[in-house]
C-alpha positions in Angstrom: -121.5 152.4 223.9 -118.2 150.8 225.2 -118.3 147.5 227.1 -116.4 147.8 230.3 -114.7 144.8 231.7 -115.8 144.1 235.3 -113.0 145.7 237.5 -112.2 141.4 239.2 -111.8 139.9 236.0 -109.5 143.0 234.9 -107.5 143.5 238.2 -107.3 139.0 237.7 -105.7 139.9 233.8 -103.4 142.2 235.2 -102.1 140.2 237.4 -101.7 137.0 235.0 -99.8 139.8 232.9 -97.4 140.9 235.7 -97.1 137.1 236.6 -95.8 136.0 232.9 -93.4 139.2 233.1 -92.0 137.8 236.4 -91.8 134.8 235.0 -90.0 135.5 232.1 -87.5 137.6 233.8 -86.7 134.7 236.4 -87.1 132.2 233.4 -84.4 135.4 231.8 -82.0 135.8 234.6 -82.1 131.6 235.1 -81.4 130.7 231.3 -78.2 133.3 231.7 -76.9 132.0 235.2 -77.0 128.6 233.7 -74.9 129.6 230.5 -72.3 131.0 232.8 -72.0 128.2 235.2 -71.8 125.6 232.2 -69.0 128.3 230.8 -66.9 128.1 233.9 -67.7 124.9 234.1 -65.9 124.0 230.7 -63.2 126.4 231.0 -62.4 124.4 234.4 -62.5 121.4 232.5 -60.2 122.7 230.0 -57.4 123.9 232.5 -57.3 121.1 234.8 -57.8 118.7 232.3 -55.7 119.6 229.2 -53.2 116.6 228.6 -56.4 113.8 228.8 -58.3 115.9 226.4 -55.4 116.4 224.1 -55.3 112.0 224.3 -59.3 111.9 224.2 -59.1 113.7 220.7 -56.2 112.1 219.3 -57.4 108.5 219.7 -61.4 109.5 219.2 -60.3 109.9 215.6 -60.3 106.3 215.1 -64.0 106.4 215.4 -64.5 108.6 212.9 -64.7 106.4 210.1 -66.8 105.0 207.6 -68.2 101.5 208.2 -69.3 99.0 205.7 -72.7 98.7 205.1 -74.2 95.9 207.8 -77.5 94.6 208.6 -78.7 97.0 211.1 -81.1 97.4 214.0 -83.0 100.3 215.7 -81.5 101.1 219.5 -83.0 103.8 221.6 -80.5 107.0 222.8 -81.3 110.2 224.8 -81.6 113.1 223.1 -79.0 114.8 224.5 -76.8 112.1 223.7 -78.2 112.0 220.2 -77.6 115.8 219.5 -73.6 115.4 220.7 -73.8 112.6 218.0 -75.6 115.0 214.9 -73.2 117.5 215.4 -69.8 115.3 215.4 -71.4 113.5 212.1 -72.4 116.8 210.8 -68.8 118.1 211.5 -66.9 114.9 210.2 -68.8 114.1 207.4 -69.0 110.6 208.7 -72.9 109.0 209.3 -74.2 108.5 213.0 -74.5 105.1 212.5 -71.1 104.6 211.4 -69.8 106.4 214.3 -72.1 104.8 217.4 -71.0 101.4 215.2 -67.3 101.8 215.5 -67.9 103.1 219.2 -69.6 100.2 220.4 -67.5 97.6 218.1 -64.6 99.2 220.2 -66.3 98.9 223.4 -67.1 95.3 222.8 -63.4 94.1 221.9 -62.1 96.0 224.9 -64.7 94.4 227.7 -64.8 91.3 225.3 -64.1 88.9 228.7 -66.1 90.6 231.0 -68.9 90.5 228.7 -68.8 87.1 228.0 -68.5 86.1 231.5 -71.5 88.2 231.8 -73.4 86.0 229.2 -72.3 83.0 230.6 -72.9 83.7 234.2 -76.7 84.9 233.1 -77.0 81.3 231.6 -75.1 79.5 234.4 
């Protein structure tokens, strides 16, 4: 003898199925709209953008560089930020830490008077 599913609880399954297949066709059709917004996107970049990128590359290099080993502390970094950061070290060969080091080492001797006016305004 077969067990029949009540006809409510099978019409609610049904739906739940065609729900999920809507779903993932949105969730489809979103995903793929995205990709060719951020495509356009860059490519916009690119063309409107060209000579400061060409600049942005030569003097990032500078960054990418070994450091000496340091004391060193734990900060907190989005994750996005984060994965940009894997994939240049991954790329260069040179560790995360060395490159957020000579980032912010950089960023610190450029704003070195605003950020000690900063410091001593906090105090003042």
């Amino acid at each position: 003898m077969t067990k029949k599913t009540p006809t409510g609880i099978s019409s609610l399954i049904q739906a739940g199925a065609k729900h999920q297949d809507i779903l993932k066709d949105k969730t489809t059709a979103n995903l793929e709209t995205i990709q060719k917004e951020n495509a356009k996107e860059e490519e916009e970049e690119t063309q409107s953008n060209e000579p400061i990128i060409v600049q942005a590359k030569s003097s990032f290099k500078r960054y990418l560089k070994k450091r000496e080993k340091e004391d060193e502390e734990n900060i907190r970094i989005p994750s996005s930020t984060h994965k940009v950061l894997k994939q240049l070290s991954v790329a260069s060969g040179i560790p995360i830490s060395s490159i957020v080091g000579n980032i912010l080492s950089s960023s610190i001797e450029d704003y070195n008077k605003e950020i000690k006016k900063i410091i001593k305004d906090s105090f003042a």
